[in-house]
Each structure stands twice: as C-alpha cells, then as structure tokens.
C-alpha positions in Angstrom: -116.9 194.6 -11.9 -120.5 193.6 -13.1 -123.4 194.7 -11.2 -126.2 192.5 -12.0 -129.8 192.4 -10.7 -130.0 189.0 -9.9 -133.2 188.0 -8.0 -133.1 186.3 -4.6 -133.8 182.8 -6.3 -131.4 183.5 -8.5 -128.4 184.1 -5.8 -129.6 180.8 -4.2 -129.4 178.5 -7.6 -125.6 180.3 -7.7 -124.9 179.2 -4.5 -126.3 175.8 -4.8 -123.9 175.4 -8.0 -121.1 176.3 -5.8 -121.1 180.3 -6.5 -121.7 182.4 -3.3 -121.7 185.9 -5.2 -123.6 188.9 -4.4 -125.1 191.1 -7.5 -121.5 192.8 -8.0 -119.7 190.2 -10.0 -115.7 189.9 -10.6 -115.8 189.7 -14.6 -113.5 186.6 -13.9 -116.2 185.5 -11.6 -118.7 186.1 -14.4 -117.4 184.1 -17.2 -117.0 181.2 -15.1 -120.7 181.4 -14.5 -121.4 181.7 -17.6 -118.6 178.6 -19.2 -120.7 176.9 -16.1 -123.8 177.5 -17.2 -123.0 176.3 -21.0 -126.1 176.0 -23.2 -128.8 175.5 -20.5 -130.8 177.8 -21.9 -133.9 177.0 -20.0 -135.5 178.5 -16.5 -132.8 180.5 -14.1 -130.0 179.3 -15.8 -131.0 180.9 -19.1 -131.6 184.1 -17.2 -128.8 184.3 -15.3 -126.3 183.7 -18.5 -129.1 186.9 -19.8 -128.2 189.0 -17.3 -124.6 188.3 -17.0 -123.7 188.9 -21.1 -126.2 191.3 -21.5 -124.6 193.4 -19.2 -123.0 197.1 -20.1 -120.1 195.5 -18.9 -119.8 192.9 -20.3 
C-alpha cells in the first residue's frame, strides 16, 4: 500500500481517466497509473507519476 499526498485536483484528473482512488494506493493500482500515465511528463500528470515512483514504497 502507497500513501500518496495527492491534491484534490489531482484525485479528480484520476478519476476523470477512469481511476476513483483515494491517497492510499494498491501498488497494483499504482503501476497501472503510472503504465497510464506513460511519458506525459507535463502538468498533473507529470506530478502524479512524481509522487507515485518517488514514493518510500515504491
């Protein structure tokens, strides 16, 4: 289990991508996220991949 800070923007931009998580993340959960995410390394996207495989963790 990943607990990760995300802000309340960034819960919605999950949700609108088709994840309705909370800040405590299934790892399993997390990677798909992440494989989701890909390279978008701009905005929210960039910081939720951040906080996701920065994570303690991780």
């Amino acid at each position: 289990m990943l607990k990760v800070a995300f802000t309340n923007q960034e819960l919605s931009f999950l949700k609108k991508i088709g994840f309705n998580v909370n800040c405590n993340l299934n790892i399993d959960i997390a990677d798909e996220i992440v494989d989701k995410l890909g390279y978008d390394d701009t905005g929210i996207a960039a910081d939720i991949i951040t906080k996701i495989t920065t994570n303690k963790d991780w």
